[in-house]
Short mmCIF file of the C-alpha atoms (twelve columns), coordinates in Angstrom:
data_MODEL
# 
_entry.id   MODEL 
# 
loop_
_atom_site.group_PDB 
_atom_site.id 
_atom_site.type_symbol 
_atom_site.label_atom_id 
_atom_site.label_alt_id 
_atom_site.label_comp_id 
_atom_site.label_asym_id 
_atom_site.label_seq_id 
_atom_site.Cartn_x 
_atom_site.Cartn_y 
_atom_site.Cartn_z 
_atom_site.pdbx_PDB_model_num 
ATOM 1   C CA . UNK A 1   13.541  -7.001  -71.918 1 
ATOM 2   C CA . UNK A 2   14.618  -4.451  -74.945 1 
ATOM 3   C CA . UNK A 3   12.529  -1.516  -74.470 1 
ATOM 4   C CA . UNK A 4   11.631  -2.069  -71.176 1 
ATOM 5   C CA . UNK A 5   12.173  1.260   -68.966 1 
ATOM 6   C CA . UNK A 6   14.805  1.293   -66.186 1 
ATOM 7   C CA . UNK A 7   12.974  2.102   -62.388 1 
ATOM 8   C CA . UNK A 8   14.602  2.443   -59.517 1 
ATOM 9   C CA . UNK A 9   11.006  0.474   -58.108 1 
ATOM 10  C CA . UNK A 10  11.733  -3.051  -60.353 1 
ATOM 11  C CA . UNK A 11  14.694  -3.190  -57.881 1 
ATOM 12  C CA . UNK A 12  12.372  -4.141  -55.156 1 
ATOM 13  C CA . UNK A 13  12.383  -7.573  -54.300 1 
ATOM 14  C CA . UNK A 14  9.184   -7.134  -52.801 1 
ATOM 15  C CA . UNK A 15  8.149   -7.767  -56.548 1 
ATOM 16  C CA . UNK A 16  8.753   -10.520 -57.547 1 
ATOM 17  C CA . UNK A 17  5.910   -12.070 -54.966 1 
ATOM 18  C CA . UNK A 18  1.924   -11.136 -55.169 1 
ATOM 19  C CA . UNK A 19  0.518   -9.098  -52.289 1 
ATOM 20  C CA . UNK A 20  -3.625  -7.935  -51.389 1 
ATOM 21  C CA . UNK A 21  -2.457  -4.910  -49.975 1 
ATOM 22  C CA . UNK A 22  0.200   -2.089  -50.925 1 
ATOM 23  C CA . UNK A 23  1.796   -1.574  -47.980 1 
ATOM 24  C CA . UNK A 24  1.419   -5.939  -47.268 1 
ATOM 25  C CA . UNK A 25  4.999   -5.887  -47.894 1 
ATOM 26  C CA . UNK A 26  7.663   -4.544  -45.057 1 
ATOM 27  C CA . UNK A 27  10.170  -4.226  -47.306 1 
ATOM 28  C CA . UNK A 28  8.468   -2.102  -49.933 1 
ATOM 29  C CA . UNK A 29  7.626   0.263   -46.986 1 
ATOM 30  C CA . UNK A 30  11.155  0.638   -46.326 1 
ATOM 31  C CA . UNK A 31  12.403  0.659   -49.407 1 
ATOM 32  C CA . UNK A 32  10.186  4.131   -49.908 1 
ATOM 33  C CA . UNK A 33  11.327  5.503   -46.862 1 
ATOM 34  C CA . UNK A 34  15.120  5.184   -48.257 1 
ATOM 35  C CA . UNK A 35  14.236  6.380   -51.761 1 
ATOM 36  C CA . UNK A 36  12.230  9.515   -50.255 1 
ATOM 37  C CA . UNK A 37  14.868  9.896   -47.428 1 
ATOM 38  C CA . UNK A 38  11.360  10.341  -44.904 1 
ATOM 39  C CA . UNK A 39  11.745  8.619   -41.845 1 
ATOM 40  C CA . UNK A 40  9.370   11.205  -39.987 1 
ATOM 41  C CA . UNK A 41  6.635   8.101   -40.234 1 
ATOM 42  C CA . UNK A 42  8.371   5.585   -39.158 1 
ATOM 43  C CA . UNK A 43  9.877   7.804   -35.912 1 
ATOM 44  C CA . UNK A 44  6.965   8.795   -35.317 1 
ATOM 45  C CA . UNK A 45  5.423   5.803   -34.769 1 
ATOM 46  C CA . UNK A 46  7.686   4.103   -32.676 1 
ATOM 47  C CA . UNK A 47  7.803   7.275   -30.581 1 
ATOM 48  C CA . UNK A 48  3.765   6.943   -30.062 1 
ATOM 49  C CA . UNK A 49  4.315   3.472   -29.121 1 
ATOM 50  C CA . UNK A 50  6.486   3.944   -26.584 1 
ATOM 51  C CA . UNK A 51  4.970   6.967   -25.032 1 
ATOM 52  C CA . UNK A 52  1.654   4.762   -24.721 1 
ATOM 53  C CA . UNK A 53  3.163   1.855   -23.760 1 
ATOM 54  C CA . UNK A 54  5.235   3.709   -21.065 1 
ATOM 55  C CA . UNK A 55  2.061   5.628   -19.786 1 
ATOM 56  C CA . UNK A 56  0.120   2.716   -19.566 1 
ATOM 57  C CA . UNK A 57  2.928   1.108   -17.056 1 
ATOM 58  C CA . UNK A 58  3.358   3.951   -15.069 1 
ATOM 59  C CA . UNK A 59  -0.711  4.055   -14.784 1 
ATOM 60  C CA . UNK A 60  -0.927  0.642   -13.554 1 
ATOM 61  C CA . UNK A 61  2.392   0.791   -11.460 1 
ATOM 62  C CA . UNK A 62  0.269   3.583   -9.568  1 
ATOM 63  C CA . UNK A 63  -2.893  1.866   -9.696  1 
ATOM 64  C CA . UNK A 64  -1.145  -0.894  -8.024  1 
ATOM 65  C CA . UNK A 65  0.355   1.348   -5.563  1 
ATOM 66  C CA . UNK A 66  -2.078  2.937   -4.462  1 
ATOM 67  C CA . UNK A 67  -4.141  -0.078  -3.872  1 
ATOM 68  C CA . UNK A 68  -1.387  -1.652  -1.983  1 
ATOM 69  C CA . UNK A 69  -0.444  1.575   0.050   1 
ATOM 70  C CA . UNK A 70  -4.483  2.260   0.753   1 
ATOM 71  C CA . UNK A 71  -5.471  -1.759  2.213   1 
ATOM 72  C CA . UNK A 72  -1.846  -1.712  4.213   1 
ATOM 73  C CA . UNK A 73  -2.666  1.179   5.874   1 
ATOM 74  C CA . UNK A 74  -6.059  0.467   6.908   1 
ATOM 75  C CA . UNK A 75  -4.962  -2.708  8.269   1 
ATOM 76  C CA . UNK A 76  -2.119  -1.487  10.222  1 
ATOM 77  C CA . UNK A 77  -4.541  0.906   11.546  1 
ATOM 78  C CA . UNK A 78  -7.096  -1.559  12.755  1 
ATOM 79  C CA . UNK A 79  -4.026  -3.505  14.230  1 
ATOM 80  C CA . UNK A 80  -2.464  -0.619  16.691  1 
ATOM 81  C CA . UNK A 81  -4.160  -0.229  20.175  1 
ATOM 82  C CA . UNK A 82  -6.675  2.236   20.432  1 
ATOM 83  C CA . UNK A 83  -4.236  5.362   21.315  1 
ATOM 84  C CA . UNK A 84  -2.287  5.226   17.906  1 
ATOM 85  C CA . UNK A 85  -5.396  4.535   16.026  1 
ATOM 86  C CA . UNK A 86  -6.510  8.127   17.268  1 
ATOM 87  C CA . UNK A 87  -3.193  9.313   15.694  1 
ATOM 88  C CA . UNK A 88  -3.172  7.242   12.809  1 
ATOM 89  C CA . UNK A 89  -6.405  6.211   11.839  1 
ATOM 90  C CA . UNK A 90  -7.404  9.733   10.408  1 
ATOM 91  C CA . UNK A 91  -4.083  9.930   7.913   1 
ATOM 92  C CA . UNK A 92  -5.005  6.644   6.374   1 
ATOM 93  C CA . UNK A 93  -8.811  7.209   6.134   1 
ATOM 94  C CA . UNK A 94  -8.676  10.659  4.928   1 
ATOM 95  C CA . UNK A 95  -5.610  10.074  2.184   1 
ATOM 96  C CA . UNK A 96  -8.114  7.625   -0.088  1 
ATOM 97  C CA . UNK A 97  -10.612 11.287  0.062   1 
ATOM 98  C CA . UNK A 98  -7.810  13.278  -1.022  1 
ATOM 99  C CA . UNK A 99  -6.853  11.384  -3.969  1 
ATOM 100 C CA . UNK A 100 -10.173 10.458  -5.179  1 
ATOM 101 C CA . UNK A 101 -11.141 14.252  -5.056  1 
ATOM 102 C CA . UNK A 102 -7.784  14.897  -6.733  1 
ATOM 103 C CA . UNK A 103 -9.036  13.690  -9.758  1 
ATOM 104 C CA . UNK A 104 -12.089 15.260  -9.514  1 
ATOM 105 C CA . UNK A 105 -14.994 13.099  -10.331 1 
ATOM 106 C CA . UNK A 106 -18.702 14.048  -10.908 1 
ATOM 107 C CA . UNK A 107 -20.934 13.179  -8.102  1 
ATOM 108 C CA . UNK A 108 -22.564 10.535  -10.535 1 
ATOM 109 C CA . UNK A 109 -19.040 9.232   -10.518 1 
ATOM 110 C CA . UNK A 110 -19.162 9.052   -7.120  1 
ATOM 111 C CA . UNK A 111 -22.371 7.540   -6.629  1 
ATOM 112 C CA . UNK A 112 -24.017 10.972  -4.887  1 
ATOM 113 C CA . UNK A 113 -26.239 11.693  -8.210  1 
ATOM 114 C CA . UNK A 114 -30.107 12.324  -7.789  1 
ATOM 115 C CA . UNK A 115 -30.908 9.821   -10.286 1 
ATOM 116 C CA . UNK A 116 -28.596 6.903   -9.014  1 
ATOM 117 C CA . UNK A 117 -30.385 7.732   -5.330  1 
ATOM 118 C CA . UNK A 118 -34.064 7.323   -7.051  1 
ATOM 119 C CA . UNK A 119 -33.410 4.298   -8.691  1 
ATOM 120 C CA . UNK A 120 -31.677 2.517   -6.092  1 
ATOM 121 C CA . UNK A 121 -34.730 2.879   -3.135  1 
ATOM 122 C CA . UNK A 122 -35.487 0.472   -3.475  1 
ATOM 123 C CA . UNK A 123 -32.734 -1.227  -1.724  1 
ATOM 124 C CA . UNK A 124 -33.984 0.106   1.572   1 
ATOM 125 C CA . UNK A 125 -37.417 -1.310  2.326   1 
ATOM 126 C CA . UNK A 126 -35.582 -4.523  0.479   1 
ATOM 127 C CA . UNK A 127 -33.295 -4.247  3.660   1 
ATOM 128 C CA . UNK A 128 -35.708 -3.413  6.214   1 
ATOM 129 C CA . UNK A 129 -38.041 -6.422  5.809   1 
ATOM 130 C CA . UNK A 130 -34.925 -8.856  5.755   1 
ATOM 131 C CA . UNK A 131 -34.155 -6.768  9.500   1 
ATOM 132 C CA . UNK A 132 -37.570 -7.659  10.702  1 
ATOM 133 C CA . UNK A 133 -37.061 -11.190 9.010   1 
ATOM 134 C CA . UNK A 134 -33.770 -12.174 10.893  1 
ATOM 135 C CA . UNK A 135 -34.839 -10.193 14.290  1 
ATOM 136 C CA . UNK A 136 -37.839 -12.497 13.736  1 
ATOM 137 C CA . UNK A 137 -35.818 -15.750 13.928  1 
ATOM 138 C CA . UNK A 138 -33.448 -14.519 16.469  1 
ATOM 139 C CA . UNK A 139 -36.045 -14.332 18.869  1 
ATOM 140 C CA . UNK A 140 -37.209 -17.556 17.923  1 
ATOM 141 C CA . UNK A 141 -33.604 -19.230 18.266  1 
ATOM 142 C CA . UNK A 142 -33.280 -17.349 21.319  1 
ATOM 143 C CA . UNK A 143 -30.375 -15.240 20.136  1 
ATOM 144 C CA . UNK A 144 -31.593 -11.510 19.795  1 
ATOM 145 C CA . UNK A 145 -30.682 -9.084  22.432  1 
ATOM 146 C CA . UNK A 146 -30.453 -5.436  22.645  1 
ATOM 147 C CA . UNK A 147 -27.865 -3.520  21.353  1 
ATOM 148 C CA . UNK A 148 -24.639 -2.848  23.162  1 
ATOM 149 C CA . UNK A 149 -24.784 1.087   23.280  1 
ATOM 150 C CA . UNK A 150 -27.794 1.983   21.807  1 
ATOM 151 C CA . UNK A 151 -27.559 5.571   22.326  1 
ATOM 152 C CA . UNK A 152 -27.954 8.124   19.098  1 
ATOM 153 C CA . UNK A 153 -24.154 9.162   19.012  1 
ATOM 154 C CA . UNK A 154 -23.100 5.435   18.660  1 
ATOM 155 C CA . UNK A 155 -25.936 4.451   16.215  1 
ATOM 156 C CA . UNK A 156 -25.651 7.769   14.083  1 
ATOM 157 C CA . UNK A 157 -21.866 7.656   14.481  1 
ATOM 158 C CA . UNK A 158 -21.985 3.957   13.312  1 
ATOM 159 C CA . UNK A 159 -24.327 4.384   10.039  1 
ATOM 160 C CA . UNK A 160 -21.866 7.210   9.521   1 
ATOM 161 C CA . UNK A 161 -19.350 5.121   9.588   1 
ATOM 162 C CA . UNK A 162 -20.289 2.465   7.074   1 
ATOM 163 C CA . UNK A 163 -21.490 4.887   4.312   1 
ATOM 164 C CA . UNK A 164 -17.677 5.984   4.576   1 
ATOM 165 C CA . UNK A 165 -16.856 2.735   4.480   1 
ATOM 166 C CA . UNK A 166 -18.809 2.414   1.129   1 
ATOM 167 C CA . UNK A 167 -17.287 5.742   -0.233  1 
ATOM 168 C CA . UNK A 168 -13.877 3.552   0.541   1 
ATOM 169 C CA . UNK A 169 -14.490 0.488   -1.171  1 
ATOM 170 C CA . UNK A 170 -16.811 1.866   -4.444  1 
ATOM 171 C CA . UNK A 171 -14.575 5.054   -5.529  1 
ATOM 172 C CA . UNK A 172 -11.227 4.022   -3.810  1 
ATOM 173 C CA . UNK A 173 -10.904 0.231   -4.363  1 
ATOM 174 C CA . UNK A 174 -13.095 -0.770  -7.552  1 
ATOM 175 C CA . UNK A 175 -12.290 2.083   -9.880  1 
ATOM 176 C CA . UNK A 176 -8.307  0.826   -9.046  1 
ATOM 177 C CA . UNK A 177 -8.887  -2.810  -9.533  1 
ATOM 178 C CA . UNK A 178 -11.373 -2.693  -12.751 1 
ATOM 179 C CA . UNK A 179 -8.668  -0.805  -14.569 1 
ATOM 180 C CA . UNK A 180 -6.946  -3.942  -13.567 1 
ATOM 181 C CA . UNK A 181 -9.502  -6.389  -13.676 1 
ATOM 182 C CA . UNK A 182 -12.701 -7.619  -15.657 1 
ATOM 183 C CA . UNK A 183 -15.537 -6.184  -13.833 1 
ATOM 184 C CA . UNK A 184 -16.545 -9.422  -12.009 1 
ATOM 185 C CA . UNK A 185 -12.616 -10.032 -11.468 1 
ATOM 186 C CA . UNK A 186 -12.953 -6.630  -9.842  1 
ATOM 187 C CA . UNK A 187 -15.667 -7.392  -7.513  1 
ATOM 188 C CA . UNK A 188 -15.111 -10.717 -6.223  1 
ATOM 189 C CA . UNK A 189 -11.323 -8.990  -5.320  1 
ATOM 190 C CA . UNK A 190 -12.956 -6.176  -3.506  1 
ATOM 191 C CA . UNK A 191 -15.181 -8.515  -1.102  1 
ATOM 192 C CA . UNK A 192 -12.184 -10.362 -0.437  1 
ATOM 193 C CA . UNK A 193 -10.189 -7.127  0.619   1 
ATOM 194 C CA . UNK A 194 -13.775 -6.054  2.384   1 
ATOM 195 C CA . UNK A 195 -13.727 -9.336  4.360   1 
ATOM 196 C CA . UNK A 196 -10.015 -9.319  5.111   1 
ATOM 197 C CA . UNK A 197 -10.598 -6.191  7.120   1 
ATOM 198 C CA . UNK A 198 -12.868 -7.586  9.307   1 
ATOM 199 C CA . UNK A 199 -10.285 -10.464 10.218  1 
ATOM 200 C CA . UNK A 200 -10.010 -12.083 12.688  1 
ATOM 201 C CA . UNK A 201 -14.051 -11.935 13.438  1 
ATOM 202 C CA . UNK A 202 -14.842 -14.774 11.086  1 
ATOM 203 C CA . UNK A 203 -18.796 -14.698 11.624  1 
ATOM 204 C CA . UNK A 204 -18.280 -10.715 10.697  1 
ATOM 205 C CA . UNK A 205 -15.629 -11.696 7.871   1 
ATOM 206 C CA . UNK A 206 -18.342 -13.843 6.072   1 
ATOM 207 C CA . UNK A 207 -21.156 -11.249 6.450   1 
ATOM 208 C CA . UNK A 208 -18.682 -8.906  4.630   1 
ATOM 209 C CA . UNK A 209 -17.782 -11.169 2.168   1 
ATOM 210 C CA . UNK A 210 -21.152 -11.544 0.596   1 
ATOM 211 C CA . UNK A 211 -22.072 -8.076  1.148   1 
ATOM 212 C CA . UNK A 212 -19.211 -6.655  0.092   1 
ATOM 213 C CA . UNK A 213 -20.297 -8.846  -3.404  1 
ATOM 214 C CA . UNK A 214 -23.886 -7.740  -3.279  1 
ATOM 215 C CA . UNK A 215 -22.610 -3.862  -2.553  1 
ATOM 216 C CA . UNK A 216 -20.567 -3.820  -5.306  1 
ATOM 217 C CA . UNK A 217 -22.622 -5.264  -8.053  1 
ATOM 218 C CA . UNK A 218 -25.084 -3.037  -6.742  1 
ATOM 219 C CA . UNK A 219 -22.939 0.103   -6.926  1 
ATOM 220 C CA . UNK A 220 -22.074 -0.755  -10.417 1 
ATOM 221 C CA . UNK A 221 -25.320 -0.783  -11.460 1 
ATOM 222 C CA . UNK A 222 -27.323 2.107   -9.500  1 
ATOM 223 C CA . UNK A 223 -24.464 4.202   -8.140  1 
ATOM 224 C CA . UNK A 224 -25.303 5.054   -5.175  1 
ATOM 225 C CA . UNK A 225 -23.680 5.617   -2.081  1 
ATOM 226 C CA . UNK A 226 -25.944 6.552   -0.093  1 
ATOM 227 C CA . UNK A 227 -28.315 4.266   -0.110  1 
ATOM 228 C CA . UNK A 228 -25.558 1.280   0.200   1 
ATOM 229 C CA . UNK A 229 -24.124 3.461   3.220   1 
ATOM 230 C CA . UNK A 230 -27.144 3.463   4.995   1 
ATOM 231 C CA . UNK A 231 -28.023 -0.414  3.509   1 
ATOM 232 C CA . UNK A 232 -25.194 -1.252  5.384   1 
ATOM 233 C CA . UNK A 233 -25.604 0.235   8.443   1 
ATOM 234 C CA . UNK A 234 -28.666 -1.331  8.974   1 
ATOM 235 C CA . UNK A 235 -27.881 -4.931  8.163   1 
ATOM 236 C CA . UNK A 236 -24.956 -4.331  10.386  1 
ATOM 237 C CA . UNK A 237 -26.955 -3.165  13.302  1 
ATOM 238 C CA . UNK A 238 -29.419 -6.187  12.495  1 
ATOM 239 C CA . UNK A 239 -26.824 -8.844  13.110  1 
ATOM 240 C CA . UNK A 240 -25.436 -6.863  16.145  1 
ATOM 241 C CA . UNK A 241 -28.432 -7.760  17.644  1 
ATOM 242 C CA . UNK A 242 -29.503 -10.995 15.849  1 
ATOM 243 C CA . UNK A 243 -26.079 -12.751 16.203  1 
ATOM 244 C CA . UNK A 244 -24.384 -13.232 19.864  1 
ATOM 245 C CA . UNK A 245 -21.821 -11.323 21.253  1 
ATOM 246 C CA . UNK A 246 -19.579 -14.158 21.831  1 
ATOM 247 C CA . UNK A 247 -19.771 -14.514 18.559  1 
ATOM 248 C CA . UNK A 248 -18.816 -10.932 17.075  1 
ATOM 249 C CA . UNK A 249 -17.677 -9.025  20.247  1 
ATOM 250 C CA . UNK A 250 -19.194 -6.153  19.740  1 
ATOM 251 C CA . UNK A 251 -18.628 -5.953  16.071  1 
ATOM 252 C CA . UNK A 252 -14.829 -5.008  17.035  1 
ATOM 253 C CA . UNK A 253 -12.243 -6.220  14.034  1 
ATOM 254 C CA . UNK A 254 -8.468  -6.247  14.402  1 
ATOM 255 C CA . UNK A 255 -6.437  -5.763  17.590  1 
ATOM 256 C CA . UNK A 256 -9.817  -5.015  19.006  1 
ATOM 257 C CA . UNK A 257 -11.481 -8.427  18.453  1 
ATOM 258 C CA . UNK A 258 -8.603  -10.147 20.592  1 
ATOM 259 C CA . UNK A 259 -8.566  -7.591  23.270  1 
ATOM 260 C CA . UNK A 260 -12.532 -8.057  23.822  1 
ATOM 261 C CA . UNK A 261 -12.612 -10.270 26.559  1 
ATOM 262 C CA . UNK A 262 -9.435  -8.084  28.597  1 
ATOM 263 C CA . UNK A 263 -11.570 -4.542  27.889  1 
ATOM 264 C CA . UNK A 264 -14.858 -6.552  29.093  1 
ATOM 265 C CA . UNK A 265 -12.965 -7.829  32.640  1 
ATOM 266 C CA . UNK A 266 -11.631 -4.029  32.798  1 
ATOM 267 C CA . UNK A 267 -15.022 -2.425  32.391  1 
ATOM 268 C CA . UNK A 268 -16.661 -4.869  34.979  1 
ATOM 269 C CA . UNK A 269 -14.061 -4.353  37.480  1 
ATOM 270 C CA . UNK A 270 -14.763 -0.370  37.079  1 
ATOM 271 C CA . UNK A 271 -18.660 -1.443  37.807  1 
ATOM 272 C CA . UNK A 272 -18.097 -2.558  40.679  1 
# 
C-alpha cells in the first residue's frame, strides 16, 4: 500500500495467520534469531536438554544396576555351600552399606530417627499379642515345639540378623525401585524380591511375601528400622516354633533348605 513503511518483520510469514501468544509461532522465533544473529537461546536449550536427559539415563542405568548387581549377589550367596558363604557372604552384604552410606543419608533417611522410633511402638506390642495368638493355636493344633537352638547367641544373633535384613530391603532396595516405580509399584516389587530370597522354602517364601508388603508400607510411613528389625525377628521366631520343622527346616533358605535332611543324618550320626 502507498505509504506503507518497508520492515524487514512484514516479511514473516508467520503474519499472515492470527496467534494468542507471541512466541505461538516457531517460525517467528527463528526468524528473530536470524535477524539478531543470537543463537545463544536456542543452544542453550538444547544443550540443557540433553544434559538432563542424559543424566537422567545414566541415573536409572545405575539404579538398575545396582539393583540387579545387589539381589544377584545375595542369591548366589545363599546358593554356595556353607564354606564360600563365609568368604563371600560378607562382600555382598556389606557392599549395599557402603553405597548407601556413600551417599550419605540422614538417620531419618534411614529410618534410625527418634521420632520415626516413637511413633512406630506401637508395632511391637501389635506383634507380641499376634506371638501369643499363633503360639496359642499351635498348641492347640498340636504343632508348637521349642526352638531349635534356643541359646542367646543364636536368638540375639538372629534378631540381629533380620533388622539387617530390614536395613537391606528399606534403604537398599525401595529407595532404587521408587525412583523407578510408583510407590505401591515399588512395594509390591520389593516383597517379591523379599520372598524370592527365601526360595525354595515356600511356607517361609509366603510369610515373606506378606511381610515384606506390610514392612514396607510400614517403613514408608513411620521410618523406622528398628522397630521393623526387631518386628521381624519376633514373628520369625514365632513361626519357628508355631510352624513344623518339616515344614521350614530350620528356617534355612537356599542351598541350605535342600541340604537339611543330609546335615540332619550327619549330626545324628555324630550323636551317636
Amino acid at each position: 500500500m502507498p505509504g506503507r513503511r518497508f520492515c524487514s518483520h512484514n516479511l514473516n510469514p508467520c503474519n499472515l495467520f492470527p496467534r494468542p501468544t507471541l512466541l505461538a509461532c516457531p517460525g517467528e522465533f527463528l526468524w528473530g534469531l536470524v535477524v539478531s544473529g543470537d543463537f545463544t537461546t536456542l543452544a542453550t536449550t538444547d544443550s540443557t536438554f540433553f544434559a538432563l536427559s542424559t543424566a537422567q539415563e545414566r541415573g536409572s542405568y545405575r539404579n538398575f544396576t545396582e539393583l540387579a548387581i545387589g539381589f544377584t549377589a545375595i542369591m548366589l550367596v545363599l546358593w554356595l555351600p556353607t564354606r564360600d558363604q563365609l568368604i563371600f557372604g560378607p562382600i555382598a552384604l556389606l557392599a549395599p552399606l557402603v553405597l548407601v552410606l556413600a551417599q550419605r543419608p540422614t538417620r531419618d533417611e534411614l529410618g534410625l530417627g527418634l521420632r520415626g522410633l516413637i511413633r512406630s511402638l506401637w508395632i511391637l506390642p501389635s506383634a507380641v499379642a499376634l506371638t501369643y495368638a499363633s503360639v496359642f493355636v499351635a498348641q492347640r493344633l498340636g504343632t508348637f515345639h521349642p526352638l531349635y537352638s534356643a541359646d542367646l547367641a543364636h536368638v540375639g544373633g538372629y534378631v540381629l540378623w533380620t533388622i539387617y535384613q530390614q536395613f537391606l530391603l528399606q534403604d537398599y532396595f525401595m529407595p532404587r525401585l521408587t525412583r523407578a516405580l510408583s510407590s505401591n509399584a515399588a512395594i509390591a516389587l520389593a516383597a517379591v524380591l523379599f520372598a524370592a530370597a527365601h526360595l525354595p522354602n515356600l511356607s517361609l517364601t509366603l510369610a515373606t511375601l506378606v511381610w515384606g508388603a506390610v514392612s514396607c508400607w510400614l517403613f514408608r510411613r513411620y521410618r523406622s528400622l528398628f522397630v521393623l528389625g526387631l518386628t521381624q525377628g519376633l514373628l520369625g521366631l514365632c513361626f519357628a516354633v508355631c510352624v513344623p520343622d518339616v515344614m521350614h527346616h530350620h528356617m534355612r533358605v537356599g542351598l541350605g533348605y535342600l541340604n537339611y535332611h543330609a546335615v540332619q543324618a550327619t549330626a545324628m550320626q555324630a550323636g551317636q
